[in-house]
C-alpha positions as CSV (number, residue, x, y, z in Angstrom):
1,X,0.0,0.0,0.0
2,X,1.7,3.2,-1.0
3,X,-0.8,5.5,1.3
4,X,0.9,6.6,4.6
5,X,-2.6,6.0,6.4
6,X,-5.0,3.2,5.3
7,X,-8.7,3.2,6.2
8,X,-8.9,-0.5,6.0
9,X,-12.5,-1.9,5.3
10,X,-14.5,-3.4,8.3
11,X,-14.6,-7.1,7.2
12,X,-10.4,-6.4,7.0
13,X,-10.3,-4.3,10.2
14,X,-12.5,-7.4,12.4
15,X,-10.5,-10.2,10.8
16,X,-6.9,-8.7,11.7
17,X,-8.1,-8.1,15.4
18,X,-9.9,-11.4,15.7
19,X,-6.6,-13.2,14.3
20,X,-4.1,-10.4,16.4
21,X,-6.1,-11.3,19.7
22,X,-5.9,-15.1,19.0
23,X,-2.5,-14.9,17.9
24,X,-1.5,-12.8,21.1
25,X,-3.5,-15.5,23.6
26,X,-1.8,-18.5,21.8
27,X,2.0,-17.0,22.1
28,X,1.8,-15.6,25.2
29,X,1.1,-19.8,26.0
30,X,3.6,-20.9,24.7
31,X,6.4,-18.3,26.2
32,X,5.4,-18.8,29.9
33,X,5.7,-14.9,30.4
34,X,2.9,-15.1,32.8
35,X,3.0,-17.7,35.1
36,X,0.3,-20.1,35.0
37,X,-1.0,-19.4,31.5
38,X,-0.4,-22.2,28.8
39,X,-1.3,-22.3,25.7
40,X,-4.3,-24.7,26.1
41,X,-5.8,-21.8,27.9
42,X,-6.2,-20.1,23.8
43,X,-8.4,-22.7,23.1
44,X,-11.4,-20.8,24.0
45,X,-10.5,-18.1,22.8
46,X,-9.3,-19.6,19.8
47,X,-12.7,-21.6,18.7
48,X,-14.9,-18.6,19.0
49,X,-12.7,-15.8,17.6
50,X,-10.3,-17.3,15.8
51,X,-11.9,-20.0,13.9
52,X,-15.8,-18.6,14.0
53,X,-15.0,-15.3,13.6
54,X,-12.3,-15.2,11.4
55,X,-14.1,-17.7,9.3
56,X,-17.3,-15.6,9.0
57,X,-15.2,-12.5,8.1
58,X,-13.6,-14.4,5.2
59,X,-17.3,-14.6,4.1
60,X,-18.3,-11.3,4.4
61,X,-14.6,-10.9,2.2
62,X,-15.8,-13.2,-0.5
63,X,-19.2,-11.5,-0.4
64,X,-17.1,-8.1,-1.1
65,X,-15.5,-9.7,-3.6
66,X,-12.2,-9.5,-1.7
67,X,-10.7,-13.1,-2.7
68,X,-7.4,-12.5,-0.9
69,X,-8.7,-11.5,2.5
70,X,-12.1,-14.0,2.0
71,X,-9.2,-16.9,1.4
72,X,-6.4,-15.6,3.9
73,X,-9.2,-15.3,6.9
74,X,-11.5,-18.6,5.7
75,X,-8.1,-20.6,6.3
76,X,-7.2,-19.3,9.2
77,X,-11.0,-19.8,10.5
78,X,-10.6,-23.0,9.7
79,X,-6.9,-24.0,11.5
80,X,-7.8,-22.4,14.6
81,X,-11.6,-24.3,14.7
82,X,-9.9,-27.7,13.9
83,X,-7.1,-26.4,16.4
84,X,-9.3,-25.7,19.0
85,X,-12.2,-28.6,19.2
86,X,-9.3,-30.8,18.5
87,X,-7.4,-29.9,21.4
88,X,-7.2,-32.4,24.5
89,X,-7.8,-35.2,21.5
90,X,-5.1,-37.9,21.9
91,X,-3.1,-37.3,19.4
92,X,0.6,-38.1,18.2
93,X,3.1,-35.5,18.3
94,X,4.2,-36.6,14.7
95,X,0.4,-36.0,13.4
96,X,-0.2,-32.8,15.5
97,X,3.5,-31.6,13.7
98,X,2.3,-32.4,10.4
99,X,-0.9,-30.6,10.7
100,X,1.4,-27.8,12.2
101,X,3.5,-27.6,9.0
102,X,0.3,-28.3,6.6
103,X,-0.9,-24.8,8.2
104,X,2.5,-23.2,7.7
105,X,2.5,-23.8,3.8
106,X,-1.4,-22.4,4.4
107,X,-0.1,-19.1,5.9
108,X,2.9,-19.2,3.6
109,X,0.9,-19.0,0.2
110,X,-0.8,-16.3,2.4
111,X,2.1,-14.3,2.6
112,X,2.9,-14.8,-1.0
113,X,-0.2,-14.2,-1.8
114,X,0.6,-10.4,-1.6
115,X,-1.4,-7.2,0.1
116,X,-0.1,-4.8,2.3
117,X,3.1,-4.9,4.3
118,X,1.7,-5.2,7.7
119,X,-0.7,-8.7,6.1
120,X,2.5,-10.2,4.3
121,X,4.4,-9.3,7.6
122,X,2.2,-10.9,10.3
123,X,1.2,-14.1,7.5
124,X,4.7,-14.3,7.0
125,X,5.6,-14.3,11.1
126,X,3.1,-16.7,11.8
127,X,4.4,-19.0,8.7
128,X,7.2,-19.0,10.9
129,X,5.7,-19.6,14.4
130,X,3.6,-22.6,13.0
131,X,6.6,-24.4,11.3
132,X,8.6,-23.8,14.9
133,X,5.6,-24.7,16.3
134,X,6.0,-28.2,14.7
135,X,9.4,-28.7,14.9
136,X,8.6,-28.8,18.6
137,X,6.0,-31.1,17.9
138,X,8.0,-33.4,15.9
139,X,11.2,-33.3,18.1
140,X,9.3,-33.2,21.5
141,X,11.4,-30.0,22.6
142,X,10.4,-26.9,24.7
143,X,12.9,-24.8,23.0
144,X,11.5,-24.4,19.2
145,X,7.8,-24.1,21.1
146,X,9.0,-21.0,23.3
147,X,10.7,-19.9,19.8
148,X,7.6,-20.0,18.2
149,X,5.3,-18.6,21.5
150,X,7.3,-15.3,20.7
151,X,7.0,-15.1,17.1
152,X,3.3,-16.1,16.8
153,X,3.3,-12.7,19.9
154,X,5.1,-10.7,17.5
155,X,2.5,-11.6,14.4
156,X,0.0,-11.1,16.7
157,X,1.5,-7.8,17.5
158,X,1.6,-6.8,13.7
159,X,-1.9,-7.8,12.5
160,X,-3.5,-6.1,15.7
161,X,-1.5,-3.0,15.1
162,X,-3.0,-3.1,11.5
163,X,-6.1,-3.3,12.6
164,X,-5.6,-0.7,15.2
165,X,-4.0,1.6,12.7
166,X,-6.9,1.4,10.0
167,X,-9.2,2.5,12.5
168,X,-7.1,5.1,14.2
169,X,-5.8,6.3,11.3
170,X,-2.6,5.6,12.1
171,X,0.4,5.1,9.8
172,X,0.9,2.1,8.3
173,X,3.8,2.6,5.9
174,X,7.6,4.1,6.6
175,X,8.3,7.2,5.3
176,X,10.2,7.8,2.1
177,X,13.2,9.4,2.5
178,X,14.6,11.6,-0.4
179,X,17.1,10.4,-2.5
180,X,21.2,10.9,-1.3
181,X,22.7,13.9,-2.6
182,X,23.7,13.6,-6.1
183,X,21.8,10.9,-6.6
184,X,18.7,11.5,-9.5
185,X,15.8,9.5,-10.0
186,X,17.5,8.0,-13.0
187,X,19.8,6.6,-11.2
């Protein structure tokens, strides 16, 4: 986006919150910042407003005609409802990894999918959370799953301050700085 300020439409605006807020719930789990709070504890939050929520905003995208957003939040709707009722299912580490990596290629066609900066940044941030998220999985280790707790923070952090800047009107690009001196715009 090559505006400073974006208004954002309202379908965009409630699917970046919804998937900021479930983002922040599920990596503040998994980095045991605050004692006491796991990641299992998302799983409400998860069901309702990331998967239902997010899910019925990709519709109202689609209805909009907005492919990119309809697909990106009707995907993401989907992991965290399978996510969520599936939690507390017994369940191998190996499959729960795979799924975990099946989502990552998910939220990695996301981020090639294009958009704005801050969407290709926090798509591309959880891309990275999900596949550290399954490395843990796969290799049974708390290290890669505290790795990814604080990156899937940080794309939370992005997509809600989208969200938050589309409604604030808040700046959601860097600056262009002039060109060096002696430098021309043809090179």
């Amino acid at each position: 986006m090559d505006n400073d300020v974006s208004a954002g439409s309202t379908t965009t605006i409630v699917g970046r919150l919804a998937l900021g807020i479930t983002l922040l719930a599920l990596g503040l789990g998994y980095t045991d910042l605050i004692d006491g709070v796991t990641a299992a504890d998302a799983v409400p939050l998860a069901h309702y407003v990331g998967g239902v929520a997010l899910f019925v905003a990709g519709l109202f995208a689609f209805r909009d005609r907005d492919t990119v957003t309809g697909t990106s939040y009707a995907a993401l709707g989907a992991l965290w409802f399978t996510w969520a009722v599936s939690a507390g299912s017994p369940v191998s580490d190996n499959a729960a990894g795979l799924f975990l990596l099946l989502f990552a290629l998910v939220a990695l066609s996301l981020t090639a999918a294009g958009g704005d900066p801050l969407g290709r940044a926090s798509y591309g941030l959880l891309t990275v959370a999900l596949v550290l998220l399954a490395v843990a999985r796969l290799a049974d280790s708390g290290a890669p799953a505290r790795a990814g707790g604080w990156v899937a923070v940080a794309a939370g952090a992005v997509a809600w301050y989208a969200a938050t800047a589309a409604l604030a009107h808040w700046p959601t690009a860097l600056p262009r700085r002039a060109a060096g001196r002696g430098v021309t715009a043809t090179g």
